[in-house]
N, C-alpha and C positions, 0 to 999 in steps of 0.2 A: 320283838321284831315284827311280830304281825302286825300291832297297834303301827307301829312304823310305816308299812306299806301301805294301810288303809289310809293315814292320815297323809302319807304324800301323793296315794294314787290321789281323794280329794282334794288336794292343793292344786295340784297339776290340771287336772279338769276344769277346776275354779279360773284357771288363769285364760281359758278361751280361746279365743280366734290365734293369741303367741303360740299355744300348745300346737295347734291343730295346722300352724304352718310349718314350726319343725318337725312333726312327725310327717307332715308329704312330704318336703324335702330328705330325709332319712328314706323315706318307703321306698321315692322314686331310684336313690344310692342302692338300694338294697335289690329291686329288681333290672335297673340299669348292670349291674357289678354280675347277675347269677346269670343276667341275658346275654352279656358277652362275651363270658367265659363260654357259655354251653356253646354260644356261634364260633367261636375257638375249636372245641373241643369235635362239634360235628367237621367242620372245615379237616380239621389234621385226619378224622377217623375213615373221609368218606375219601378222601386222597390216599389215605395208605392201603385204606381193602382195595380203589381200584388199579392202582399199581401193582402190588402184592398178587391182586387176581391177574392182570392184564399184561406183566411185563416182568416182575421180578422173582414170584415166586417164594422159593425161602430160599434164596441166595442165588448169587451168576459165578461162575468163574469165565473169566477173563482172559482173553491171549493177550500174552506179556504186551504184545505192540499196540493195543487196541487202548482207543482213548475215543471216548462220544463225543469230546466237547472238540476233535482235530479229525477231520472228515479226510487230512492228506496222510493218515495212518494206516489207511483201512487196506491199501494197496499191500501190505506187510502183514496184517492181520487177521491171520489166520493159520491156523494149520492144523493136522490131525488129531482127531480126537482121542485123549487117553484112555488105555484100557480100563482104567477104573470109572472113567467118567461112561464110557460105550455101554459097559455094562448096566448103568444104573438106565441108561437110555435102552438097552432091550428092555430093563426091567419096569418101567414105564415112569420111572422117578424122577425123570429127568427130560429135558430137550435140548436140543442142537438148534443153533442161529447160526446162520453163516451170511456175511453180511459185504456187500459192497458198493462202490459207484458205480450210477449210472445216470445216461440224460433220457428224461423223457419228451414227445415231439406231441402234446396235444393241439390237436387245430391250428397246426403253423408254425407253432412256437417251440421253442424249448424250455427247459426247465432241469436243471441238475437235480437229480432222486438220491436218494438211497436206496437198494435194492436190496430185501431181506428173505431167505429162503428159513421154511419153518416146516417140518414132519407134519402131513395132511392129517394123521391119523394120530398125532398126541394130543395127551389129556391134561398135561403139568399147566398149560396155564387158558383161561377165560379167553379165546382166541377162534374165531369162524375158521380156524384151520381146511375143514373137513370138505369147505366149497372147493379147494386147489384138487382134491381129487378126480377132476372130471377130463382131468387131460395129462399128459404129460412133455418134455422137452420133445419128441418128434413130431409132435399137431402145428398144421400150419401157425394155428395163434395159439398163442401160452396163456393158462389163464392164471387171472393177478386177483388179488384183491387189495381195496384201497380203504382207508376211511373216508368219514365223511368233509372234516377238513379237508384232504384234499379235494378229493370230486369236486366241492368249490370251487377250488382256485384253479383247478383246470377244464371245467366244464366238462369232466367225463362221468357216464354212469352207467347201470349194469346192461351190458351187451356192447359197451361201444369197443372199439379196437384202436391202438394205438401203438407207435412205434415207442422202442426203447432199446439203446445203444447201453453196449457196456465195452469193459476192457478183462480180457480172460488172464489166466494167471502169467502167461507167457508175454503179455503187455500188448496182444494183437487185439483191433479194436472187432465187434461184430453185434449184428443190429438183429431184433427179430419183432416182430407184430406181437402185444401180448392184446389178451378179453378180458376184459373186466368183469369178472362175475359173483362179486358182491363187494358192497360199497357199505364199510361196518361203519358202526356208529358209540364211539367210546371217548371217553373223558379225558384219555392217555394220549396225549399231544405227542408225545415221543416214539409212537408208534403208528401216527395217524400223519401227518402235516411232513411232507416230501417225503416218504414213505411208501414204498411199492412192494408187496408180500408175494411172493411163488414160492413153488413144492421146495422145499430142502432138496433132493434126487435131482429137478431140475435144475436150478440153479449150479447145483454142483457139475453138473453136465457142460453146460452154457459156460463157466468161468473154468474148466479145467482144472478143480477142486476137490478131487472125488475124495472121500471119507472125513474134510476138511471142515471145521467149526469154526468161527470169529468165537463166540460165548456159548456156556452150557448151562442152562436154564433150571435149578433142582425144583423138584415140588415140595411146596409146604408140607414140614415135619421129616423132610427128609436130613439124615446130621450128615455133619462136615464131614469130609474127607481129608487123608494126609495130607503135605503139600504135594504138588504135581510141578514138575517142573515145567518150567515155561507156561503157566499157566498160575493166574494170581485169583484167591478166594474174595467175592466180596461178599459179605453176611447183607443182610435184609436194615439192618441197624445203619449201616455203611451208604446203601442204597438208596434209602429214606428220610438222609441225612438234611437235603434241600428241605424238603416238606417238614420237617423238625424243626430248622432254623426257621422259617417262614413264620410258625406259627409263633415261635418262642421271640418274633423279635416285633410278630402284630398284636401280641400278648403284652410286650412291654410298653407298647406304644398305648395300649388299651389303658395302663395303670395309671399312666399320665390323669388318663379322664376318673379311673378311680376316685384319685389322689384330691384331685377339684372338688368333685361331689361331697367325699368323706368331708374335707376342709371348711367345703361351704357348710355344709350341716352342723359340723362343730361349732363352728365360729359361731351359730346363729343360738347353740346349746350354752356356748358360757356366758354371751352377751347374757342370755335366758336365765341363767345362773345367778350373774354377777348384779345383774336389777334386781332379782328375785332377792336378794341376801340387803341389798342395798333400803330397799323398799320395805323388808319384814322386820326392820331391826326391833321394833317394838315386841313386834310377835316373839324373835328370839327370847328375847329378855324376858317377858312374862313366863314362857317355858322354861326357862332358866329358873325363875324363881318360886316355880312349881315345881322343883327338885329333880327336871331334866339336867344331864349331866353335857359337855361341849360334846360330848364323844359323839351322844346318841342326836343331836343336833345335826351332827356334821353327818352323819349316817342319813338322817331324815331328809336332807338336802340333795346328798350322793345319789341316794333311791329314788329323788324326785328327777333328778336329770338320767337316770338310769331307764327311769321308764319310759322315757321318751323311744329309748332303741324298742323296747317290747313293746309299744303302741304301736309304734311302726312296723314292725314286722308281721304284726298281726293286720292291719290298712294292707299294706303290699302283698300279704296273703290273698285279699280278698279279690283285687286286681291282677295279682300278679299272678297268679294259679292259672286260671281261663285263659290270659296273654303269653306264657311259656307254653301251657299246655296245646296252644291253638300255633304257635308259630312250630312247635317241635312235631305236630302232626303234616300241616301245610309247605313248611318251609321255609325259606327265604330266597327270593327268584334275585338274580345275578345277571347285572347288565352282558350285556353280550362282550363288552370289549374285555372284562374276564377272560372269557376265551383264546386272548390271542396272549395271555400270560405267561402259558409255561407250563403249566401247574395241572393236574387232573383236578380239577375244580367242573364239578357238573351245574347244571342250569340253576340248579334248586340245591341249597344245603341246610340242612336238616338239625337243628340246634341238638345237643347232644345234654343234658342236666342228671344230675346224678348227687344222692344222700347228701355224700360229703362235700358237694361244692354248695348246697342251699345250708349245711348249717355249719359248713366253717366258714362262710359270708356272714353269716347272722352271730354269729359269736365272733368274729373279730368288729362289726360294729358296734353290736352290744358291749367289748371289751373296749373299746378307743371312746365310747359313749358315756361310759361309766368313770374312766381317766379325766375327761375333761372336764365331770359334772361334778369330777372331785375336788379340783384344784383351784376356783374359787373360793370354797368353803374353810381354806386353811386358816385366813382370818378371821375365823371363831373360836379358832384355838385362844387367839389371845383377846376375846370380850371378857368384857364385865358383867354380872348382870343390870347393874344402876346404869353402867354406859348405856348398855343398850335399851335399858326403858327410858331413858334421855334422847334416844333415837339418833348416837353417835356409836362411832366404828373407829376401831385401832387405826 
């Protein structure tokens, strides 16, 4: 077997400028296929730690009537917090959202908010909470805090003052000046973009809601609790089911270009193959009648299209090490119109590469490599050895 490898690594190098254009074409398959996946992988990882930190915690429970994606729920959603759930909120394991309508009046205009009241002094989730404690519901202006999406879109930033209208639980409508005094800056669109934050204490004040939650926030590693009536669990799995799908369906769309690459490589390895077999018949046949056997022929062939994959992997090493390694420290920067996606997608995502994706790439080319460099060769099974020093073929 060694004389084998020796004699077809020589062949293969013999053959030239053909070798040395399907191994770039393989190299480039092999770090095109580890670079996508890893821009997958950082994409799903750097969305779910900021959600996870920013918004969801390790789980929400739900009041029955609340739904994110129907804003004319909200008027019904909410009510008191359960005893089980209160407690884990003394205990610090947990937070209170209580969430409603309202229109805000920047410079003239209006603009329909969400209004969300959040504990100044909890710790459950990645949240500038701890600015809302500079005032409370009796200060002429209330203070708010915005992201920075918004402040955009409404021209307001820290210190300015601005009106904002809501409707209390009773359905009576009532307005009050709130301050803006800080303008956060996060990746979590669903907490940033019409989006208005005051004290939980406050809020509950202002809507005539006292002890009342829309959702209850647990902190990671905290477990599930029984069911609660009127109130629905959602796990962290459930929550980050969008960002799952997204990737699982930019992932499928990625293999398409896999599928190309691998294809094109191949194609270019049995063409390389099937001349190679075409063109050597002589050579066959004199190894043949030097007491080589079809088997060890067909082996010798196998191995020589085989190494094409290990040439190439070792070429896209040499390139491709410096290029992952330089794109997974730097980034990859994300036109701006990203931003108005949806998604907790930050400016820069950070490719994510990992053991198992660089060499279970590298052994499924090498395995589809080795397939294809085989199945030319079956017509040696049925040579002569006089055919083939006549330099004819079954």
């Amino acid at each position: 077997m060694k004389i084998l490898f020796k004699l077809a690594l020589r062949n293969l190098l013999g053959a030239g400028l053909r070798t040395w254009l399907n191994i770039a074409v393989l190299s480039f398959a092999f770090v095109a296929i580890i670079w996508t996946q890893g821009f997958y992988r950082g994409m799903s990882r750097q969305a779910i730690q900021a959600l996870t930190d920013a918004e969801y915690g390790g789980g929400q429970y739900w009041h029955e009537q609340y739904d994110p994606f129907n804003p004319l729920t909200l008027d019904d959603a909410h009510g008191r917090v359960p005893e089980p759930l209160q407690k884990l909120i003394e205990e610090r394991k947990a937070t209170a959202v209580l969430i409603i309508q309202g229109t805000l009046y920047p410079h003239g205009r209006f603009l329909p908010v969400t209004v969300r009241g959040i504990d100044p002094a909890q710790g459950v989730l990645l949240f500038p909470s701890e600015f809302l404690e500079t005032g409370d519901g009796n200060d002429a202006e209330i203070p708010a805090i915005i992201g920075s999406r918004m402040a955009r879109s409404t021209g307001l930033k820290v210190g300015d003052t601005v009106t904002l209208r809501w409707r209390d639980a009773r359905g009576a409508f009532d307005a009050r000046n709130i301050r803006i005094v800080q303008v956060m800056s996060t990746t979590v669109q669903s907490i940033d973009q019409g989006q208005i934050w005051l004290s939980l204490d406050t809020l509950r004040s202002l809507a005539g809601m006292e002890g009342e939650a829309t959702l209850i926030t647990l902190a990671k590693g905290t477990p599930f609790l029984e069911e609660i009536p009127g109130w629905s669990y959602k796990s962290p799995d459930v929550l980050l089911k969008d960002i799952h799908d997204l990737v699982r369906s930019k992932t499928l769309g990625a293999t398409i270009l896999y599928i190309i690459l691998i294809l094109l490589a191949m194609l270019a390895i049995f063409d390389t193959q099937v001349l190679s077999i075409f063109r050597r018949r002589k050579e066959m046949g004199t190894l043949m009648a030097m007491g080589m056997t079809r088997l060890k022929i067909i082996q010798l062939f196998t191995i020589e299209g085989a190494l094409h994959s290990v040439l190439a992997a070792l070429v896209a090493a040499v390139y491709g090490i410096p290029l992952l390694t330089l794109s997974a420290r730097s980034g990859w920067a994300m036109p701006q119109a990203v931003d108005s996606y949806g998604y907790a997608i930050g400016e820069r995502i950070f490719p994510v590469y990992s053991a198992g994706l660089v060499i279970g790439t590298t052994v499924l080319v090498m395995l589809v490599t080795t397939v294809v460099s085989f199945l030319p060769t079956r017509k040696i099974s049925r040579l002569k050895p006089t055919d083939a020093l006549r330099g004819r073929m079954p």
